[in-house]
C-alpha positions in Angstrom: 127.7 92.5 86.8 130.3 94.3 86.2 133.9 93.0 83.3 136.2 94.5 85.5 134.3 92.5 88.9 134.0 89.1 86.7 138.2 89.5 85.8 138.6 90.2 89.7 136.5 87.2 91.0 138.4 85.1 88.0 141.5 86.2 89.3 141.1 85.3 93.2 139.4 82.2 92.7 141.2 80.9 89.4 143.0 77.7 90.4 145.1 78.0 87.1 148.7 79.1 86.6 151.7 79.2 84.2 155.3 78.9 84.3 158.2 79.6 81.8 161.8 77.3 82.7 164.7 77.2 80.3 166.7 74.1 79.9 168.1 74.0 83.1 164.9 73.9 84.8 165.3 77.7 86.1 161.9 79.5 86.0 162.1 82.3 83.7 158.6 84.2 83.7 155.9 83.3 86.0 152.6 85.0 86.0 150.5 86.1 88.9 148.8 83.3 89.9 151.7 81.2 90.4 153.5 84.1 92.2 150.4 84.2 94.6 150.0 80.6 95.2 153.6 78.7 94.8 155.5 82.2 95.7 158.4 81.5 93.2 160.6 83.4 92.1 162.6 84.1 89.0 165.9 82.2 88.7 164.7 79.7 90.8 164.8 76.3 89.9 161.6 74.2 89.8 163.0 71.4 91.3 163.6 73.4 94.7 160.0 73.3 94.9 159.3 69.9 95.5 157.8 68.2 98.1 160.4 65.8 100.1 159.9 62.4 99.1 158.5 63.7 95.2 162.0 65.1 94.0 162.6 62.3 91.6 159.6 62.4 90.1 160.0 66.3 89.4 162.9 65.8 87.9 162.4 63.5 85.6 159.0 66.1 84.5 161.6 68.2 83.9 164.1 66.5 82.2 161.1 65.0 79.6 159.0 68.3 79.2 162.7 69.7 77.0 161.9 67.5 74.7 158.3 66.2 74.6 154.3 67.4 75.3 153.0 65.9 78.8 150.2 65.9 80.1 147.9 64.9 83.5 151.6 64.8 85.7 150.5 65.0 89.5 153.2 67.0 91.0 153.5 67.9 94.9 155.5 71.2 95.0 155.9 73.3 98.7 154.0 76.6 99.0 156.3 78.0 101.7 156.0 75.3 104.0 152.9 74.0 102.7 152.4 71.4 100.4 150.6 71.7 97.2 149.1 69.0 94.5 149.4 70.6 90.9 147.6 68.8 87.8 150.7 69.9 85.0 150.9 70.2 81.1 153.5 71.1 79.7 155.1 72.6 76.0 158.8 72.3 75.1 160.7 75.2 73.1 160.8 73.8 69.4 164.6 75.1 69.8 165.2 73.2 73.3 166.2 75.9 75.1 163.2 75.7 77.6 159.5 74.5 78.4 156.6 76.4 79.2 154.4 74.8 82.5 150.3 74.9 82.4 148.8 73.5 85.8 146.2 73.6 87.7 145.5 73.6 91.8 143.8 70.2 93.3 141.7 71.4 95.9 142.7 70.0 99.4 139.4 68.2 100.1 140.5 66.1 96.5 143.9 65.6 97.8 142.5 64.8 101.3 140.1 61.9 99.5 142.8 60.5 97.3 145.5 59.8 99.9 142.9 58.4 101.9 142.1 55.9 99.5 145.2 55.1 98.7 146.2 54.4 102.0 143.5 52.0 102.4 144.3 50.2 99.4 147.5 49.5 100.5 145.5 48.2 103.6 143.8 46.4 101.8 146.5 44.7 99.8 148.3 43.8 103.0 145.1 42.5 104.6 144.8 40.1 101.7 148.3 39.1 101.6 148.0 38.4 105.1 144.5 36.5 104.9 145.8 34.3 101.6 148.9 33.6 104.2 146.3 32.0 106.6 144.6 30.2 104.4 147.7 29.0 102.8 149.0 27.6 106.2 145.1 26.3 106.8 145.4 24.2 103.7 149.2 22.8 104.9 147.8 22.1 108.4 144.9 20.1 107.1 147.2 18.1 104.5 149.6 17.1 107.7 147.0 16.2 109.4 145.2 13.9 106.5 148.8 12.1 106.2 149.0 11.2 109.7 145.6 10.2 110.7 145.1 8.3 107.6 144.0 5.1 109.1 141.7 6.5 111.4 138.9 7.2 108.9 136.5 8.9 111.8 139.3 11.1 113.1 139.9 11.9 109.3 136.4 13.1 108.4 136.3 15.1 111.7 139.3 17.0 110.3 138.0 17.7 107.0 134.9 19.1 108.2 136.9 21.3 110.2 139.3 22.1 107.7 136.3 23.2 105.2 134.9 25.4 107.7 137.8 27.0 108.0 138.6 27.0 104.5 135.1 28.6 103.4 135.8 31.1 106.9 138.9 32.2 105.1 136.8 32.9 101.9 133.9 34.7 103.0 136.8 36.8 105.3 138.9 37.2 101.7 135.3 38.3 99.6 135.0 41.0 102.6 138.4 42.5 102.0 137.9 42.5 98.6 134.6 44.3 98.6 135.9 47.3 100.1 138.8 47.9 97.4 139.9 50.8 94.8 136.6 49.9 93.0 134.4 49.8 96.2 135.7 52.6 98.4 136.2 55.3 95.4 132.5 55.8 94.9 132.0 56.3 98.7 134.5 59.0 98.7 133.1 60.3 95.7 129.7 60.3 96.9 130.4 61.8 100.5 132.6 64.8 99.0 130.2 65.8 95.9 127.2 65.8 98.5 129.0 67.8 100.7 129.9 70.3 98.3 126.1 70.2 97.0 125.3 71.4 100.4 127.3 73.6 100.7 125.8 75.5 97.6 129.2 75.7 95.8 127.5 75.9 92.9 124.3 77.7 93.8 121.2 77.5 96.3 119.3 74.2 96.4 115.8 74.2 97.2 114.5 73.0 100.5 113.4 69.4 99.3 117.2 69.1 97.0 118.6 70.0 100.6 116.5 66.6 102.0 117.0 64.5 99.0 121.1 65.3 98.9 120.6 64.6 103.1 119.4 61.6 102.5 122.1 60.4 99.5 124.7 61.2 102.1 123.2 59.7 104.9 123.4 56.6 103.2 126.7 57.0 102.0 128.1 57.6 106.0 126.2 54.4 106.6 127.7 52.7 103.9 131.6 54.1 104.7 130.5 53.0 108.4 130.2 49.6 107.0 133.2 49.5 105.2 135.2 50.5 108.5 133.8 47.9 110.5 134.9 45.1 107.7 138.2 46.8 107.5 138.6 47.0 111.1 137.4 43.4 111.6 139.6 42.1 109.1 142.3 43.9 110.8 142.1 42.3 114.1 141.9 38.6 113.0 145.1 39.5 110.9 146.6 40.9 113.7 147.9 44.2 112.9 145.8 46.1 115.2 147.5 48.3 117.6 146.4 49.7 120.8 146.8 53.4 121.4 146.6 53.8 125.0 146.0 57.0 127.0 144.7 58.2 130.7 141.1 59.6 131.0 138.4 59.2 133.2 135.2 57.7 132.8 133.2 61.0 133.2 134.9 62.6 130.2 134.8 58.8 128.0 130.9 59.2 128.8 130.4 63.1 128.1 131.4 62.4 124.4 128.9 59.1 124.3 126.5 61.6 125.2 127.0 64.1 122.1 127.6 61.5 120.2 124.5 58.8 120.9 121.7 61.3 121.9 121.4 62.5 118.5 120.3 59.2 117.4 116.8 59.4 119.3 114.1 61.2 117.6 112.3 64.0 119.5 109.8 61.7 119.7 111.2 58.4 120.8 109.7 56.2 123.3 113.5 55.4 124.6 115.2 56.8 127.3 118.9 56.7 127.0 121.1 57.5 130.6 124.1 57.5 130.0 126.1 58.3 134.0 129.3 58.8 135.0 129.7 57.2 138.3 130.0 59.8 141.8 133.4 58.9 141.9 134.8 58.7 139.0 137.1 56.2 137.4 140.2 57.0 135.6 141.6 54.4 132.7 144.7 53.6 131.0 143.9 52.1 127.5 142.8 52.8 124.1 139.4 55.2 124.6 139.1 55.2 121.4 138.1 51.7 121.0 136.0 51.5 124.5 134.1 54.0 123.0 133.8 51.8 119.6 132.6 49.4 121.9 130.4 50.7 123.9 128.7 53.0 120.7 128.2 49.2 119.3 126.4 48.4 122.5 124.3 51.2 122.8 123.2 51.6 119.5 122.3 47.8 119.2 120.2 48.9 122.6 118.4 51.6 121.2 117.5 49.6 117.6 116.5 46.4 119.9 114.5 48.4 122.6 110.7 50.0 120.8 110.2 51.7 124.0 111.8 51.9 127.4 115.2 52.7 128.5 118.5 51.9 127.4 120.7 52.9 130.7 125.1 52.5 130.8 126.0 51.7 134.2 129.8 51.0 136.1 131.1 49.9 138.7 134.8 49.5 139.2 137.4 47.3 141.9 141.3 48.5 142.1 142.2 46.7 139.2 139.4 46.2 137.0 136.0 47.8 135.6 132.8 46.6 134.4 130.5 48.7 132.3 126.8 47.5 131.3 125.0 48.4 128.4 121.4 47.3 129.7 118.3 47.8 127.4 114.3 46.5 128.0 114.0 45.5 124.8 112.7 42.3 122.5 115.4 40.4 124.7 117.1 37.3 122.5 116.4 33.8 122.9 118.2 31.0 124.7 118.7 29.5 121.1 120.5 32.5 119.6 121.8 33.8 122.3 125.3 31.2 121.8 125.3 32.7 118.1 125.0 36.6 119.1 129.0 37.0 118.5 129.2 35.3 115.1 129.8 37.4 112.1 127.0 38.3 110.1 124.3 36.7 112.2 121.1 38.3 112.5 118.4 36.4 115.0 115.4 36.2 113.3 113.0 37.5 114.9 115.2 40.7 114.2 115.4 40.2 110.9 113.2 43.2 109.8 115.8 45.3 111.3 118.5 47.3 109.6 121.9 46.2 110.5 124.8 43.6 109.0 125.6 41.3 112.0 129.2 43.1 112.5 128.3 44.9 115.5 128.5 42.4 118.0 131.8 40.2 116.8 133.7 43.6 116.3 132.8 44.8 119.5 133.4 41.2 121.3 137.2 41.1 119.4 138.2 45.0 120.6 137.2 43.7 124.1 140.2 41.2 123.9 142.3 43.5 122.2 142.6 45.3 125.0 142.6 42.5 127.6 139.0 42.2 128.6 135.7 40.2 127.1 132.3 41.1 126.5 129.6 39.0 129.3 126.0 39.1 128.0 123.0 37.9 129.8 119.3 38.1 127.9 115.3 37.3 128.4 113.0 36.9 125.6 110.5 40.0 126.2 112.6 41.9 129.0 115.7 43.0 127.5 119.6 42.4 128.2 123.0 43.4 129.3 125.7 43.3 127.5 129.1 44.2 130.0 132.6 45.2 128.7 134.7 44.0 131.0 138.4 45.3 131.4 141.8 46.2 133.4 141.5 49.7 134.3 145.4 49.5 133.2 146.4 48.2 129.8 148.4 44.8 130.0 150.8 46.6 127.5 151.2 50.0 129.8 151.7 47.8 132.9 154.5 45.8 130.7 156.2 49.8 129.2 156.0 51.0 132.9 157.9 48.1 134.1 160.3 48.7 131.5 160.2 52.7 132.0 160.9 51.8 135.5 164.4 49.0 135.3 165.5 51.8 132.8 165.0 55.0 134.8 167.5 52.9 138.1 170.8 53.2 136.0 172.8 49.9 135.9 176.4 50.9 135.3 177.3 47.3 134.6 175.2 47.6 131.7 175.7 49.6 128.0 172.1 51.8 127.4 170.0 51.6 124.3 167.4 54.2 123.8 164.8 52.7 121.8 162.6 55.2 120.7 159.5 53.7 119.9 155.4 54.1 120.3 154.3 50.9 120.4 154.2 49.1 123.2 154.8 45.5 122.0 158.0 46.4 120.0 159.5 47.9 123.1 159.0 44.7 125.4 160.4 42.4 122.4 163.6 45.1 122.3 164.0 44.7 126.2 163.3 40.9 126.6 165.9 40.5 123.9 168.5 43.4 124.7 168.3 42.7 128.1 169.4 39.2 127.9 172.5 40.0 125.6 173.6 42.3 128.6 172.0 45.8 127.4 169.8 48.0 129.7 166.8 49.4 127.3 165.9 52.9 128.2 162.1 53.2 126.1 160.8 56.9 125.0 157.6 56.8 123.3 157.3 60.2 121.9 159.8 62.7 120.9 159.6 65.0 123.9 160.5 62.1 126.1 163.8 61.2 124.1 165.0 65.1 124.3 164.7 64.6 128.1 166.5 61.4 128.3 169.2 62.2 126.7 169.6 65.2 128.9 169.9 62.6 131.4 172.0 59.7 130.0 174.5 59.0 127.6 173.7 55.9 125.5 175.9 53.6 123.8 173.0 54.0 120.7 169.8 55.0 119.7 167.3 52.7 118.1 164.6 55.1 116.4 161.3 54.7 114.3 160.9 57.5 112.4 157.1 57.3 112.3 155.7 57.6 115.9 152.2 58.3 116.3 151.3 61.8 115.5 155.1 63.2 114.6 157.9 61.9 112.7 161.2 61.6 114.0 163.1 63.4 111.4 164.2 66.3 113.0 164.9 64.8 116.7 167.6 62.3 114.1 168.8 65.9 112.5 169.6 67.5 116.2 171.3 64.1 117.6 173.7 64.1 114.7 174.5 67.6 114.4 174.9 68.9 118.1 178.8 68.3 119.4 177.3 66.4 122.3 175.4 63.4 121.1 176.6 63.4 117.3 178.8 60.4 118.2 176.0 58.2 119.4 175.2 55.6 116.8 171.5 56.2 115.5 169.8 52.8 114.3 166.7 53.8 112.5 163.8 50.8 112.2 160.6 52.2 110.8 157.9 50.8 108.4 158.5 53.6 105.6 161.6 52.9 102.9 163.3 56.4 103.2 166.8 54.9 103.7 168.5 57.7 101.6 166.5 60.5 103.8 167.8 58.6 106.8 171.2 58.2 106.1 171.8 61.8 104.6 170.6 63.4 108.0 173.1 60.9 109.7 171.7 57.3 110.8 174.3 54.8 110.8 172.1 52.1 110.3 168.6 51.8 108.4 166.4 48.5 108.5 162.7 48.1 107.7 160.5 46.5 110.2 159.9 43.7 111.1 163.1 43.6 112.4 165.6 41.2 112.4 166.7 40.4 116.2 170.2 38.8 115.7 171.1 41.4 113.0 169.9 44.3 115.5 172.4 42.3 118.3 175.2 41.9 116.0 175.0 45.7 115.2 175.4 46.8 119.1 178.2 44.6 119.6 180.7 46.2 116.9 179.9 49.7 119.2 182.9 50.5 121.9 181.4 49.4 125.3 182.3 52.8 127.1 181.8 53.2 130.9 181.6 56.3 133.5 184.8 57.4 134.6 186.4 55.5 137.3 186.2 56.9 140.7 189.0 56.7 143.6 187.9 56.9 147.3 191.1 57.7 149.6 190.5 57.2 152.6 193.9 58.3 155.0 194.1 60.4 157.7 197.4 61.7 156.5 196.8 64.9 154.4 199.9 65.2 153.0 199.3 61.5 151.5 196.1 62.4 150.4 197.9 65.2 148.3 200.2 63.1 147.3 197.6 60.5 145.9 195.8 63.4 144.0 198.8 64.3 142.5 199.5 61.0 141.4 196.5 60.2 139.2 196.0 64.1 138.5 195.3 64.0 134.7 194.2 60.7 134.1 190.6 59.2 133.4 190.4 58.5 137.3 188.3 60.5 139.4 189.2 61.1 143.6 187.4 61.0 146.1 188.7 61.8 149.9 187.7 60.8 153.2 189.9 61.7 156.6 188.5 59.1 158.6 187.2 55.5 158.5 183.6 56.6 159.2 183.4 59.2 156.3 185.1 56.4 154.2 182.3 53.7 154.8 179.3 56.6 154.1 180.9 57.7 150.9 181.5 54.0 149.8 177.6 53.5 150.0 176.8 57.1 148.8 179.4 57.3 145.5 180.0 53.6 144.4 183.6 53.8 143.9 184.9 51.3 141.6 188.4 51.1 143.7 188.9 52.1 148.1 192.9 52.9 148.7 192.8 52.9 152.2 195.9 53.9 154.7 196.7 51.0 157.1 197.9 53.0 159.9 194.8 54.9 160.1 194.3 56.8 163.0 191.6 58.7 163.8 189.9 60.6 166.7 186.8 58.8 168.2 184.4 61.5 167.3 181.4 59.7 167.4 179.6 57.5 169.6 180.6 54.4 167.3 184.4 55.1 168.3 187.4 54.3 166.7 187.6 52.9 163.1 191.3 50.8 162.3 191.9 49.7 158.6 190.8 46.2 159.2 187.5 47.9 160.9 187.0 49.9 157.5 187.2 46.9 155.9 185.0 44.9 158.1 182.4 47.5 157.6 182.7 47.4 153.7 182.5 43.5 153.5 179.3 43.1 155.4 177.3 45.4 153.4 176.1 43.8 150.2 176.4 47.4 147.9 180.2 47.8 148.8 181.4 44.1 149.0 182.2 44.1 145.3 184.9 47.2 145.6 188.4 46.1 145.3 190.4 47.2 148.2 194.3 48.2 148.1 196.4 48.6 151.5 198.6 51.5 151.3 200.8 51.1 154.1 204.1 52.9 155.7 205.8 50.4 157.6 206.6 46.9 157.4 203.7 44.7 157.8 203.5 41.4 160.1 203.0 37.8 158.8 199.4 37.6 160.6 198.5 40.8 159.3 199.6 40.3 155.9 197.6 37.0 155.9 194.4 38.4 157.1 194.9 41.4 154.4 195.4 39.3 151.5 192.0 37.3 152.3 189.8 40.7 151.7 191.7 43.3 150.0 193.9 43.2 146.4 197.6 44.2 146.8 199.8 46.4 149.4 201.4 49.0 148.3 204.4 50.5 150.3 204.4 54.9 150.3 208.2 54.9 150.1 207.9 53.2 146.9 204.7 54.8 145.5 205.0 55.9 142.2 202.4 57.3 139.3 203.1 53.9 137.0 202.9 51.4 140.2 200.1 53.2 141.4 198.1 53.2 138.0 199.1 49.5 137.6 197.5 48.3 140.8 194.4 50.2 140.1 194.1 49.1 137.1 195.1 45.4 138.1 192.5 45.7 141.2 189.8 46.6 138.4 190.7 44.0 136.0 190.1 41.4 138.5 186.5 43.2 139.4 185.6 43.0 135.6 185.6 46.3 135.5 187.5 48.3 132.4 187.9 51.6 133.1 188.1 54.5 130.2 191.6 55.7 129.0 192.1 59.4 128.2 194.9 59.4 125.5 198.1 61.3 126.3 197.7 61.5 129.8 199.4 58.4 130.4 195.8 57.2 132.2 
């Protein structure tokens, strides 16, 4: 092989670069490697390369490579848009005046590995936490209930043998989560990634039988990671922190990706016949799929490893409300004696004990079931097999409870301030509206960021409560466009997320910023110090006079009210139902042509017609009247309308007061436009 073809395949696939900065931090020389992978540039300063969220950490690089030798700093700089993890050295000028950078690129499957196992540390961490919580409140429990049933000795043993059994529960549960820590995970990772690059001959051919052997080591490793998920996601489900992540899909497609995905497991020459059918008509489901199909892959598999010849057949059937699929295999069948015992962790019947498997399956499976409102029936033979059936709600309990919601915010209640509360999971949204819509707030829920864009299109809320991390996107950009667009930058933005990125938060805008779980009362406290604004208030007229229509319109031209005009009593009535005025001025003398079959409508007919109906009872009413008015008639007016106003006297002041008077006694506070005298 060629020099100049071994300096070409070193340059493309060198992961090495170098960097020159003077004390400023500004990069003087670069060479090409760093040009082709960061794309810097000179003059540029180094710390415009970080990644959000690591530019304190390149700074301070920075500020110690002036003066001292570093070595092995991580640094996460942006390639364009991309992020990059660099492994950096650096060398100061012995005069000060700069530092010189050596680093080198981690490939992505590294970084991919490492942030995974970092995140399940801190899953981990909080899984122990919360596991030494219950064991802590266990222990208290137990010594309450020693104190008070001390002189019942009986009673007293009963409750220490319970408490141990819970107490040693909590232990084996806490040696679990341990297990699968920094020092139990790594080597899993390690293993799965250095196989995979084995065959993939990074570093050079491997010989048929290496191919099997490094097959094999990673086999084992899947199985082991496989393991370490189930404990995890065990662990996670008696802590309760597992979330449900509902969607809409039909049986037919859950069942197409069982196939791929169980098939595989029989050999070509297995004595087992899976079936795996979608129903002729098929079913469609709202819940998590992807933990029915943890489920059912649990029950299948268990099916398969139980059943030495046979079949191993998934069958459904479904009612309105709920469905019912059966994992049914002719297998060894378990005994009436184990069968009570099939759902405890870690228990393996024995006359399957020369069988691979950890005794996980079967609780894990049983506790997902109930997650997502359902349980798991089993019925079993010695010799002839069983059926195991998941049964559950074609319909979430949590997506009924968010459609509910969806639905009492999508009908507008203009006696109520909204909150858009931005948010994916389902239970925070019901504990939001429970509690908002008590203190007198309507909660108007978006659970993704394309449904809060279209909300807003649509309503103006008094605030926004937003989590920043939804599922699959991040809300950083949808808080960036509320603050800075002239229409929606006054809306207060309350931001509750699980992440600590206050100063992020606040320099894109939010006027609030709390970690979760939140604190209700402070959340309530908050809302109240926002100005309770309403709609503007609308004015149906209803005279058959134009001139004093005009004359009305003039009158409260310019101010925060807005008319409405009807010539006759009948168009008054329909537009009362139709617009929901918050005030009726109607002309006492009114009269009208009978133009309709229902005849002639008086004033005291108009407001005959408007008491009787439940949706216009509520309006205020104020008599606008030209002449002077009897005692009968002023009696029966000031039973169901507000005040009387005379037109010779009608001014803009007497007629704002009234208004505003009639309102005032409705509870209603209309919105004042400053320097229009409204």
């Amino acid at each position: 092989m060629s020099s100049s073809l071994v300096s070409r395949l070193i340059e493309r696939h060198s992961r090495e670069l170098a960097l020159a900065c003077d004390a400023s931090s500004a990069i003087t020389w670069r060479d090409e490697r760093a040009v082709r992978v960061l794309g810097v540039r000179a003059g540029q300063r180094l710390t415009e390369l970080a990644c959000p969220g690591a530019e304190e950490k390149l700074g301070i690089f920075c500020d110690r490579a002036k003066r001292e030798p570093l070595e092995g700093w991580e640094l996460c700089m942006l390639a364009g848009d991309r992020p990059v993890t660099l492994v950096c050295a650096s060398v100061p000028e012995p005069d000060g005046s700069g530092f010189a950078i050596f680093a080198s690129v981690l490939p992505e499957e590294i970084v991919a590995v490492s942030a995974s196992t970092s995140d399940a540390l801190r899953e981990v961490d909080s899984l122990n936490r919360e596991l030494a919580r219950q064991g802590r409140e266990l222990l208290r429990v137990n010594h309450e209930l020693s104190e008070s049933n001390r002189g019942i000795v009986q009673l007293h043993d009963e409750l220490a043998q319970r408490a141990e059994e819970a107490a040693t529960s909590a232990e084996v549960k806490s040696r679990l989560v341990a297990n699968v820590s920094h020092e139990f995970r790594t080597p899993i990772h390690s293993i799965l990634g250095l196989s995979q690059l084995l065959l993939d001959e990074t570093d050079g051919p491997l010989t048929e039988e290496q191919r099997t052997q490094v097959r094999f080591v990673r086999s084992a490793a899947e199985e082991l990671a496989l393991l370490v998920n189930d404990m995890l996601d065990l662990a996670r489900l008696e802590s309760g922190i597992a979330s449900v992540r509902a969607s809409k899909f039909s049986i037919g497609e859950l069942f197409e990706t069982l196939r791929g995905m169980l098939r595989p497991l029989l050999p070509a020459d297995s004595r087992v016949q899976l079936s795996i059918d979608a129903p002729a008509e098929d079913v469609v489901l709202e819940t998590d799929r992807g933990k029915i199909a943890q489920v059912l892959r649990n029950l299948v598999t268990n099916g398969i490893k139980y059943t030495e010849q046979g079949e191993v057949r998934v069958d459904v059937t479904a009612s309105a409300t709920d469905v019912r699929i059966a994992v049914v295999d002719t297998g060894m069948g378990i005994s009436p004696n184990d069968l009570p015992r099939v759902f405890e962790e870690f228990y393996r019947a024995p006359a399957a004990a020369h069988l691979r498997g950890t005794g996980l399956g079967l609780p894990l499976s049983r506790k997902l079931a109930e997650l997502l409102g359902g349980a798991i029936e089993v019925e079993s033979e010695l010799g002839k097999g069983s059926s195991f059936t998941l049964v559950l709600p074609r319909v979430h309990p949590e997506v009924r409870t968010v459609e509910e919601i969806r639905a009492r915010g999508s009908v507008r209640d203009p006696s109520r301030q909204a909150v858009l509360v931005v948010e994916d999971d389902r239970k925070t949204i019901f504990v939001y509206e429970r509690y908002l819509s008590l203190a007198g707030y309507q909660v108007i829920p978006a659970r993704s960021i394309a449904d809060a864009r279209a909300l807003l299109n649509e309503v103006n809320p008094a605030a926004i409560v937003l989590d920043i991390m939804l599922e699959g996107e991040t809300s950083w950009e949808f808080l960036s466009e509320v603050k800075s667009s002239p229409a929606t930058r006054d809306i207060p933005v309350l931001v509750v997320t699980v992440m600590n990125r206050e100063q992020k938060a606040r320099a894109l805008g939010a006027d609030e910023f709390w970690l979760k779980p939140l604190d209700q009362d402070r959340l309530l406290r908050r809302l109240q110090q926002i100005p309770r604004r309403s709609s503007p208030t609308k004015v149906l007229v209803i005279d058959d006079d134009p001139r004093a229509r005009y004359l009305v319109r003039r009158l409260l031209d310019g101010t925060a009210f807005g008319l409405i005009e009807a010539e006759t009593g009948h168009e008054g009535v329909r537009l009362a139902h139709d617009q929901q005025p918050q005030v009726i001025i109607l002309d006492f003398l009114l009269e009208e042509t009978p133009t309709t079959a229902s005849g002639r409508m008086t004033a005291f007919d108009v407001i005959d017609a408007l008491k009787s109906d439940p949706r216009t009872r509520p309006i205020p009413v104020i008599i606008l009247s030209s002449h002077a008015l009897g005692d009968a008639e002023r009696q029966r007016l000031a039973q169901t309308t507000e005040s009387i106003l005379s037109k010779e006297n009608l001014s803009r002041e007497l007629a704002m007061q009234r208004i505003r008077d009639a309102l005032h006694k409705a509870g209603i506070h209309p919105v004042s436009s400053p320097g229009n005298g409204g």
